[in-house]
N, CA, C and O atoms as CSV, one atom per row, in Angstrom:
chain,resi,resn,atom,element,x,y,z
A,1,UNK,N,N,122.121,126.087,137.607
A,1,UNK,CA,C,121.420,125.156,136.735
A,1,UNK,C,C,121.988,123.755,136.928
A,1,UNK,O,O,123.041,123.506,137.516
A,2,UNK,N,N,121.185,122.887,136.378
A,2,UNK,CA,C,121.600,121.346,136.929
A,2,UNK,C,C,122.655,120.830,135.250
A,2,UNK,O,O,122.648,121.140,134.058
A,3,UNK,N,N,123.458,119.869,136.202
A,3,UNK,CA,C,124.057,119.523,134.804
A,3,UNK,C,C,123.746,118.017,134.495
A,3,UNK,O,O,123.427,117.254,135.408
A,4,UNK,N,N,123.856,117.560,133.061
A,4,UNK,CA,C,122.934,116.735,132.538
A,4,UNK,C,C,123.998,115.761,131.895
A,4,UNK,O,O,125.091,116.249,131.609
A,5,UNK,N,N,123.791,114.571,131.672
A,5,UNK,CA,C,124.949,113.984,130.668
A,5,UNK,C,C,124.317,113.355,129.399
A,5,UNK,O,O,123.128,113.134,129.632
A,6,UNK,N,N,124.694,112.956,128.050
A,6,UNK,CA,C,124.014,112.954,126.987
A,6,UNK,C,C,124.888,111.351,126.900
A,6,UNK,O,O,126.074,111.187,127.186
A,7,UNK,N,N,124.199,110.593,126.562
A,7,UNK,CA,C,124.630,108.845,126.603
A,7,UNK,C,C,123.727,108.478,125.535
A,7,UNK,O,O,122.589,108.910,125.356
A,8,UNK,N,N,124.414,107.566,124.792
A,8,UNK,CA,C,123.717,106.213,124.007
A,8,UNK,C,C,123.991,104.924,125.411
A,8,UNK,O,O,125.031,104.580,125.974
A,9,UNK,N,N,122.322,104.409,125.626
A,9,UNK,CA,C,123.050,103.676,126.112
A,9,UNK,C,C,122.944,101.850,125.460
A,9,UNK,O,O,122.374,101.587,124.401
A,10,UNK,N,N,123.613,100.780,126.350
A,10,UNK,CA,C,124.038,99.941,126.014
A,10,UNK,C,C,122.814,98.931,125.721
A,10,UNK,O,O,121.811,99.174,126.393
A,11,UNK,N,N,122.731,97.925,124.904
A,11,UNK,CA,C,122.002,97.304,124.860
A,11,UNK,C,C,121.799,96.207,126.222
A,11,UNK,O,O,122.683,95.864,127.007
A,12,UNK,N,N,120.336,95.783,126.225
A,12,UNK,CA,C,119.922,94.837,127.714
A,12,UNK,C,C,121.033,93.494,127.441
A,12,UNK,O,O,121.602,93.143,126.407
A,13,UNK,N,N,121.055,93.090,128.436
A,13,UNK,CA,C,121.606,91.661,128.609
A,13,UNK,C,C,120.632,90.752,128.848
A,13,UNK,O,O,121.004,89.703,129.373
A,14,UNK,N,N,119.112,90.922,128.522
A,14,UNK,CA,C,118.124,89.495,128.584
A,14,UNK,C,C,117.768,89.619,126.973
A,14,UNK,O,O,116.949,88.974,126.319
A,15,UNK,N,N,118.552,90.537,126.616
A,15,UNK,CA,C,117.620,90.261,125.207
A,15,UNK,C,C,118.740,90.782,124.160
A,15,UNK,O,O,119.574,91.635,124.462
A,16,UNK,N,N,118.663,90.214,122.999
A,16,UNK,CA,C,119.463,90.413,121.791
A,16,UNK,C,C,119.501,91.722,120.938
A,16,UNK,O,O,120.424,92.095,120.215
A,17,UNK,N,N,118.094,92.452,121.214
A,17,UNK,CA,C,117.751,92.866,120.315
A,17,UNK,C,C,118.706,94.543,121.177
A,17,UNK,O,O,119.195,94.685,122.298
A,18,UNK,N,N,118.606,95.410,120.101
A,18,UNK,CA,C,119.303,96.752,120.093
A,18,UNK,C,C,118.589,97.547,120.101
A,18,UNK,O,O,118.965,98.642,120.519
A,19,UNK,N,N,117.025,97.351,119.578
A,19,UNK,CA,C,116.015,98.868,120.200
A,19,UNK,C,C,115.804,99.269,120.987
A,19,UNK,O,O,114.904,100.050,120.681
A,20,UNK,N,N,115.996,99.360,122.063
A,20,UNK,CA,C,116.304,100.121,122.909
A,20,UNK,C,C,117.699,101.210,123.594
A,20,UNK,O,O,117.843,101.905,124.599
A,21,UNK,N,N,118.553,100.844,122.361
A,21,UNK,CA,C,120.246,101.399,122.762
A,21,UNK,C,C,119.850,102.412,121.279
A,21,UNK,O,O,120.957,102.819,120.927
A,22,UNK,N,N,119.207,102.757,120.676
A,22,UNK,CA,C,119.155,103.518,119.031
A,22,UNK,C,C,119.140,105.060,119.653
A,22,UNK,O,O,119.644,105.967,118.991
A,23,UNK,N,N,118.745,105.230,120.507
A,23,UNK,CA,C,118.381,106.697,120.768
A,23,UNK,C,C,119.035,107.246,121.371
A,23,UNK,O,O,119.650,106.369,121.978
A,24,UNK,N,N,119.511,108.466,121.786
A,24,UNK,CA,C,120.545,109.315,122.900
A,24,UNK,C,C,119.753,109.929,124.116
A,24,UNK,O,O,118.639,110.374,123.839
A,25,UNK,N,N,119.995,109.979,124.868
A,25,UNK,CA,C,119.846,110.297,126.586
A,25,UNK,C,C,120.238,111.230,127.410
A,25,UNK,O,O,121.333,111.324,127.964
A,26,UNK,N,N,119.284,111.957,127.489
A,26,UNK,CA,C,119.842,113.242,127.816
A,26,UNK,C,C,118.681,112.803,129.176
A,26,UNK,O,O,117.470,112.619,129.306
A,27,UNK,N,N,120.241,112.778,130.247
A,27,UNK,CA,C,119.444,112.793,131.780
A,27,UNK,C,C,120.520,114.031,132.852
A,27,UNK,O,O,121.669,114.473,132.858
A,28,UNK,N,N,119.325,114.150,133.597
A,28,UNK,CA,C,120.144,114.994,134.209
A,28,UNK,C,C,120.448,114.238,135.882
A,28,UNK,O,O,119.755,113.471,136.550
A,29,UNK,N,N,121.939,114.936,136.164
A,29,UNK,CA,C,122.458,114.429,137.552
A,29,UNK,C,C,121.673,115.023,138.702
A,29,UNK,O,O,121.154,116.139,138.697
A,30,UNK,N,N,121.647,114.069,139.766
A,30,UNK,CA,C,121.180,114.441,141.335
A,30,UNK,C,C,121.926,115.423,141.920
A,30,UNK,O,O,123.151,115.375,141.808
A,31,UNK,N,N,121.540,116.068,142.363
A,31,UNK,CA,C,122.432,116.940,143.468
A,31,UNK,C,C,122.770,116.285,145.019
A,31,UNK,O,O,123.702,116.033,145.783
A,32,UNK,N,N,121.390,116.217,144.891
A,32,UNK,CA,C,121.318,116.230,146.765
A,32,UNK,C,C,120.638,114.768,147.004
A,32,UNK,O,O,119.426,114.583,147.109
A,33,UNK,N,N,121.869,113.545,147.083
A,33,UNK,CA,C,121.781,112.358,147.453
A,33,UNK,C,C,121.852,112.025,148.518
A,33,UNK,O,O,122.835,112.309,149.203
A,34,UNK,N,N,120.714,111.243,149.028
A,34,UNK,CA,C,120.677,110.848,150.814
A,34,UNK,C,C,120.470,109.865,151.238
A,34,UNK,O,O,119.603,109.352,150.529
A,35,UNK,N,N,120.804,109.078,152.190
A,35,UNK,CA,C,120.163,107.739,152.789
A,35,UNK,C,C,119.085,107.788,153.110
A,35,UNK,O,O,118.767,108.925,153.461
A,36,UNK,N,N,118.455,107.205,153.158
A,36,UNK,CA,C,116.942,106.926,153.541
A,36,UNK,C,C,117.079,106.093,155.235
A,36,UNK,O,O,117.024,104.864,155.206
A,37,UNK,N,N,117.201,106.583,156.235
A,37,UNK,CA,C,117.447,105.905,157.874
A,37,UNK,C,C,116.685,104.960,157.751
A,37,UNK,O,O,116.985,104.081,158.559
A,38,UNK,N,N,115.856,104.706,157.148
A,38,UNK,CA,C,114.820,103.518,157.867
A,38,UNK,C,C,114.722,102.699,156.537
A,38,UNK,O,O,114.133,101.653,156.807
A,39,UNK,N,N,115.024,102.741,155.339
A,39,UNK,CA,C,115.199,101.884,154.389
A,39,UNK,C,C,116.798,100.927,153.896
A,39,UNK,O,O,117.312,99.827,153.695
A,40,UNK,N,N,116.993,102.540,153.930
A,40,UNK,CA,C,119.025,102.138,153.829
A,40,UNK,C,C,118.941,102.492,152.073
A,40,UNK,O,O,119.972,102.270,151.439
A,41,UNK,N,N,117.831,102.985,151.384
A,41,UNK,CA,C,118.478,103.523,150.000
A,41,UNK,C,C,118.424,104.482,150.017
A,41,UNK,O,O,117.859,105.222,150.823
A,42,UNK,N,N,119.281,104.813,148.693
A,42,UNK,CA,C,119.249,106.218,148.179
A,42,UNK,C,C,118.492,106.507,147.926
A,42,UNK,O,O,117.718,105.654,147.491
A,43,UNK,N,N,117.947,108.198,147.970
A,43,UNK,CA,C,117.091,109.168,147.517
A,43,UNK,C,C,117.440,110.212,147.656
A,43,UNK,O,O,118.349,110.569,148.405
A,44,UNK,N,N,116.626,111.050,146.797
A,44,UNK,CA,C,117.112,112.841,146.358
A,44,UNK,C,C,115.474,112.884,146.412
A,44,UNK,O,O,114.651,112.043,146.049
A,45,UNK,N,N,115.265,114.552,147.169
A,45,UNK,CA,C,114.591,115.208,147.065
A,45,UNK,C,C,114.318,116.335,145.758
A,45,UNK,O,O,113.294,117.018,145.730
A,46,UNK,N,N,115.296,116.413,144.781
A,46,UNK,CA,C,115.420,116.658,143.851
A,46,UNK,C,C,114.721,115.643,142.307
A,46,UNK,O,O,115.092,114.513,141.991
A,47,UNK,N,N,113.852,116.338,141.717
A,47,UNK,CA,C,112.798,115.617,141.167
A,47,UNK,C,C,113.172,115.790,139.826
A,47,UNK,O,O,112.680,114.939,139.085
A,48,UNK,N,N,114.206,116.996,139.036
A,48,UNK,CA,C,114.768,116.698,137.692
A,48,UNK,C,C,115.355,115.613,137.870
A,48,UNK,O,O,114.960,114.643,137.224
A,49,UNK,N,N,116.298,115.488,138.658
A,49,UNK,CA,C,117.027,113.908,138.041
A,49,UNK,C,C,116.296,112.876,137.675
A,49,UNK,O,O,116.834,112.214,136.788
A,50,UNK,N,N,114.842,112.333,138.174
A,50,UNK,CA,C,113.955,111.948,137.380
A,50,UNK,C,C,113.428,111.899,135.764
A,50,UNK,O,O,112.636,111.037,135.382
A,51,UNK,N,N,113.904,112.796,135.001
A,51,UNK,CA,C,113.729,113.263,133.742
A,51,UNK,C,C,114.749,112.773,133.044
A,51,UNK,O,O,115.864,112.892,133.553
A,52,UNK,N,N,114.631,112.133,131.772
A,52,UNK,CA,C,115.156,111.425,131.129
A,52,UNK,C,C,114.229,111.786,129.795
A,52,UNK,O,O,113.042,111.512,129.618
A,53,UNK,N,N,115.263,112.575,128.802
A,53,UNK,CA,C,114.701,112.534,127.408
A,53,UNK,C,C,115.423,111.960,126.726
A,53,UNK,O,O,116.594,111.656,126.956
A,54,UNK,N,N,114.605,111.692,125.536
A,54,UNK,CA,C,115.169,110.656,124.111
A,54,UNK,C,C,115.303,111.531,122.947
A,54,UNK,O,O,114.276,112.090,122.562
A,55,UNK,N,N,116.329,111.730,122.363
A,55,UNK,CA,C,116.513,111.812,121.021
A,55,UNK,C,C,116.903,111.273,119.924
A,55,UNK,O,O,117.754,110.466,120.299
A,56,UNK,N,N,116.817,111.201,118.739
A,56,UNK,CA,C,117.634,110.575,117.999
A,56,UNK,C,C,118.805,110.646,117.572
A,56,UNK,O,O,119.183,109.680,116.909
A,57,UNK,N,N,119.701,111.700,117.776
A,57,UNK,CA,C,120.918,111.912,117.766
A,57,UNK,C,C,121.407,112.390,118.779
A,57,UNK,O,O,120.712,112.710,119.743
A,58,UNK,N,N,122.839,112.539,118.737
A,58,UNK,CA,C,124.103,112.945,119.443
A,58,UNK,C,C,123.587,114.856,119.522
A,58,UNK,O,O,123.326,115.621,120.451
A,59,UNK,N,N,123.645,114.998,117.943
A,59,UNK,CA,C,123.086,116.329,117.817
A,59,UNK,C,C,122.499,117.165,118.048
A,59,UNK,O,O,122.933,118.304,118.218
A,60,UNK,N,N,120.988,116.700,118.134
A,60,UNK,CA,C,119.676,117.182,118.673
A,60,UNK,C,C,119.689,117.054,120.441
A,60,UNK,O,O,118.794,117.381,121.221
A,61,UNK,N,N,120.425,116.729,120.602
A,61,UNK,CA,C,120.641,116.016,122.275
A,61,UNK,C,C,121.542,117.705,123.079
A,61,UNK,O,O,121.197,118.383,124.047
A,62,UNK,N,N,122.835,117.863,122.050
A,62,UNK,CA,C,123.380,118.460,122.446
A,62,UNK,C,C,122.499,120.221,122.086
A,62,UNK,O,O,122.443,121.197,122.834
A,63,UNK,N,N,121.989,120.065,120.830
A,63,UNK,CA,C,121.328,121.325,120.498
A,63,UNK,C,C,120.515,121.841,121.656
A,63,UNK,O,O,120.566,123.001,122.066
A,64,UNK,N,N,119.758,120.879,122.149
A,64,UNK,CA,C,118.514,121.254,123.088
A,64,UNK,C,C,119.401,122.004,124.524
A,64,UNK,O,O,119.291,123.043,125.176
A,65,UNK,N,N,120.093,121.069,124.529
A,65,UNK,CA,C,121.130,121.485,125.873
A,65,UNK,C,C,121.026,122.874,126.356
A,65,UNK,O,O,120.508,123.395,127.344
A,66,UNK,N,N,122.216,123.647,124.526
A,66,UNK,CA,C,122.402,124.736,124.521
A,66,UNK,C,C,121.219,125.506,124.491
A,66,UNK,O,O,121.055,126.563,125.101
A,67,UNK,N,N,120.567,125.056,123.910
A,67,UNK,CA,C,119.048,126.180,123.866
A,67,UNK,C,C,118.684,126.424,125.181
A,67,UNK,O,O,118.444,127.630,125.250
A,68,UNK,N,N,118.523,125.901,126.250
A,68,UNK,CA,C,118.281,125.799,127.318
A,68,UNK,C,C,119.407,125.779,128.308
A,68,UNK,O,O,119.221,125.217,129.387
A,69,UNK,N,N,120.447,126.289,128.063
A,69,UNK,CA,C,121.096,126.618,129.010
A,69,UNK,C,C,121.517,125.636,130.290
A,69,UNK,O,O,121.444,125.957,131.476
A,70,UNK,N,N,121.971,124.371,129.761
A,70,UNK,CA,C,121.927,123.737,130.449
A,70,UNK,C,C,123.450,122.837,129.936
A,70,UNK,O,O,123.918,122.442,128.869
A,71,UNK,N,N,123.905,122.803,131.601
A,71,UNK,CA,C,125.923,122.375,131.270
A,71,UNK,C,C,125.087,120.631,131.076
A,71,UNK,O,O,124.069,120.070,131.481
A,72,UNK,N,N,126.211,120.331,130.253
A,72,UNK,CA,C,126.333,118.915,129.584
A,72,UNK,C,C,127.450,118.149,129.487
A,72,UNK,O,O,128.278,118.905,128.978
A,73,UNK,N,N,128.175,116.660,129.753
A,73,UNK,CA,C,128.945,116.379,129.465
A,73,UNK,C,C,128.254,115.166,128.216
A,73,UNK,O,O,127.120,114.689,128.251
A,74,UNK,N,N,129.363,114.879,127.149
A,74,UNK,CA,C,128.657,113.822,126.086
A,74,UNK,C,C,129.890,112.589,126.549
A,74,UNK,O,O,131.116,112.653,126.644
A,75,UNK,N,N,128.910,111.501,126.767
A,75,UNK,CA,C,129.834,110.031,127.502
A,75,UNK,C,C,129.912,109.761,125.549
A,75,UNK,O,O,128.793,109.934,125.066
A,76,UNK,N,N,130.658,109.508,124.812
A,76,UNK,CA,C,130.756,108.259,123.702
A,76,UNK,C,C,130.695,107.202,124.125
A,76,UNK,O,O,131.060,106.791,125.227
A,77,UNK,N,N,130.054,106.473,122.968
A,77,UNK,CA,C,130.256,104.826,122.730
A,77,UNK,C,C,131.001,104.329,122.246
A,77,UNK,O,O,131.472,104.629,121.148
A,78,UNK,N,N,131.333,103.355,123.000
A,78,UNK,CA,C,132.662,102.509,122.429
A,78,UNK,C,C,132.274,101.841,121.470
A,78,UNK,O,O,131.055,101.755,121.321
A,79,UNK,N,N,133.110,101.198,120.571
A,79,UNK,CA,C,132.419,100.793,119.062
A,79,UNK,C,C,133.200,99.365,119.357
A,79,UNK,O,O,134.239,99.135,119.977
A,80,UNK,N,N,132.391,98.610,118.747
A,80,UNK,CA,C,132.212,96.959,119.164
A,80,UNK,C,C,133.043,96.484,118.123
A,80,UNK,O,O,132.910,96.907,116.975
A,81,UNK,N,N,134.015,95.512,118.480
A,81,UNK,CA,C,134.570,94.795,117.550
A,81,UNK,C,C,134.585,93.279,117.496
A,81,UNK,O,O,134.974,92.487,118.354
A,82,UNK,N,N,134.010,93.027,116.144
A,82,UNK,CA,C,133.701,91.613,115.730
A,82,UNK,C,C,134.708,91.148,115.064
A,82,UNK,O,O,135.305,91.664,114.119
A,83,UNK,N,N,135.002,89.433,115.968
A,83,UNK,CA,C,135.857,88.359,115.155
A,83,UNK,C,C,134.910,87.713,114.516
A,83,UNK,O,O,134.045,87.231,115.247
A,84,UNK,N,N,134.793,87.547,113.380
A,84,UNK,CA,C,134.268,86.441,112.443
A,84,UNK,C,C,135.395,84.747,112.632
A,84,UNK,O,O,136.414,84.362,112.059
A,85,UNK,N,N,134.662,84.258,113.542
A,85,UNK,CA,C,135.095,82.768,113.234
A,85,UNK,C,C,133.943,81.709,113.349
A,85,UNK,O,O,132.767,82.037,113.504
A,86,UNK,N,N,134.407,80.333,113.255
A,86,UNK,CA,C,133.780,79.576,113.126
A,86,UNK,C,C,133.130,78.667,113.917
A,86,UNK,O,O,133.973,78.612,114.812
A,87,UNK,N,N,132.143,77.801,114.316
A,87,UNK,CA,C,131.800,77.328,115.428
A,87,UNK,C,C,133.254,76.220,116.465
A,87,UNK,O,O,133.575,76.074,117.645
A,88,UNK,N,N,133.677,75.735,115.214
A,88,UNK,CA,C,134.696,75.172,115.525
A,88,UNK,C,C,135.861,75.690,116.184
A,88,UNK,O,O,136.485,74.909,116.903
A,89,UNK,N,N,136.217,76.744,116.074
A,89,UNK,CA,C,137.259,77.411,116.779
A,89,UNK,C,C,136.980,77.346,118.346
A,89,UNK,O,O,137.861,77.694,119.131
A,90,UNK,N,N,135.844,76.933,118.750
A,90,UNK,CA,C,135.810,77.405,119.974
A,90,UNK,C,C,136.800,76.331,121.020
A,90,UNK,O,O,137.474,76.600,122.014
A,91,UNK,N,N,136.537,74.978,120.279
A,91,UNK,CA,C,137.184,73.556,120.745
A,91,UNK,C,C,138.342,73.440,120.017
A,91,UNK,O,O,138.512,72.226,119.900
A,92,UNK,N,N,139.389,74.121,119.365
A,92,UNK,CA,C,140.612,74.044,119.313
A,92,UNK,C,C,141.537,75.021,120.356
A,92,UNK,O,O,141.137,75.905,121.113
A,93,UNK,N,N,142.328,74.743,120.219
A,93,UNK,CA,C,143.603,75.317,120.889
A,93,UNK,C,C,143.141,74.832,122.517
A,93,UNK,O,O,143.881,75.082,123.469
């Protein structure tokens, strides 16, 4: 069976907003990665790694897994830490 990894992932860097990082990610890994001779990219003949589901939790992500028999690793998110300062701080020191 193929194994899959379960990710929140990170929010875009063109845009501010976080809807798109709310949900968990359950994708599964390539096996069989190859050069392409006449392009020079990668490709897999393998067509799950294509598949990418959404859930709303960590939970339901991992539940489905097990129901289906399918190995999983869970990546965590690192949790963001905010300085509260002031515009001014930026031009001192």
């Amino acid at each position: 069976m193929n194994k899959a990894k379960i990710y929140k992932p990170a929010k875009t860097a063109m845009q501010s907003g976080t809807r798109n990082a709310k949900n968990w990610i359950l994708e599964f890994e390539s096996m069989n990665k190859e050069t392409n001779p006449l392009t020079g990219w990668i490709s897999s003949k393998d067509t799950i790694s294509e598949v990418r589901m959404k859930f709303s939790t960590k939970e339901l992500a991992v539940v489905y897994a097990k129901k289906n028999n399918i190995k999983y690793k869970v990546i965590e998110t690192k949790k963001k830490s905010f300085i509260k300062k002031s515009y001014a701080d930026n031009f001192l020191k």
